[in-house]
C-alpha positions, 0 to 999 in steps of 0.5 A: 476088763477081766484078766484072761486065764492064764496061757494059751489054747490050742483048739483040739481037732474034734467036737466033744459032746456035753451028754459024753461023760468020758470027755468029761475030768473025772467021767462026770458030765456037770452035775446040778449046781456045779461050777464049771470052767470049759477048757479053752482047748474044747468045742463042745456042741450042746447036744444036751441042755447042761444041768443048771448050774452054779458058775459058769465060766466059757474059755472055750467053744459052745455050740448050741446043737441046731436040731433041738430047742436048748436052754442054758440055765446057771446062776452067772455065765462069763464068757471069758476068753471062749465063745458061745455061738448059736446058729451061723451068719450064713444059717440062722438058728431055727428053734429056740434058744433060751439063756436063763440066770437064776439066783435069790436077792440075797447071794454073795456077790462077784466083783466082775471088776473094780467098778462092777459087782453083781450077784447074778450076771452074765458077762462077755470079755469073749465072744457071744455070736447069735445068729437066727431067724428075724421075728415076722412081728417085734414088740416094743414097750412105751417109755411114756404114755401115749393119748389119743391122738399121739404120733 
């Protein structure tokens, strides 16, 4: 399991939002392509879709806004000791919400720990909470063939 960072929080009492870049270190809203580490004081509603980014590590609370579509794009997201939350157990999130990893075959890779490495990931030692509305109609694949005549 992945060390948490080092400390301890202590949850501010107001929700940042991502597109206000004056609650951002430096004035700067994350750029294309940066690493970024969300304080794990923060809760940060998704009020904009982040810039895709390079590495992204949650210490703290994500929100996705449920007024809007929001998609996440980064090359390796580790929900660390934060959370990421979409929708609520008593409101399941009614548009859509996209995590999307990129990255070519040939990046450096990332020991996430002793036995597990990888170059593109998505790990979570924190909490992922996502709550939406069941799907009338869910789609399977076979794992073997089905003939005619098959249960």
């Amino acid at each position: 399991m992945c060390p948490a960072p080092a400390g301890t929080f202590v949850k501010e009492d107001f929700i940042r939002l991502w597109s206000n870049a004056s609650q951002w270190p430096n004035s700067r809203v994350p750029q294309l392509g940066d690493n970024v580490t969300l304080n794990g004081n923060w809760t940060v509603l998704l009020d904009v879709d982040p810039n895709p980014l390079n590495y992204f590590i949650i210490d703290g609370t994500i929100i996705a806004d449920d007024t809007r579509d929001v998609k996440i794009i980064a090359n390796s997201i580790h929900i660390r000791a934060g959370n990421l939350t979409v929708g609520k157990a008593s409101a399941g999130f009614v548009h859509t919400f996209t995590i999307q990893i990129n990255g070519a075959k040939t990046d450096n890779g990332y020991y996430i720990d002793p036995l597990i490495a990888g170059n593109k990931y998505m790990v979570v030692t924190g909490s992922l909470n996502l709550y939406g509305i069941a799907p009338e109609t869910v789609t399977t694949y076979l794992t073997e063939t089905a003939f005619k005549g098959d249960t």
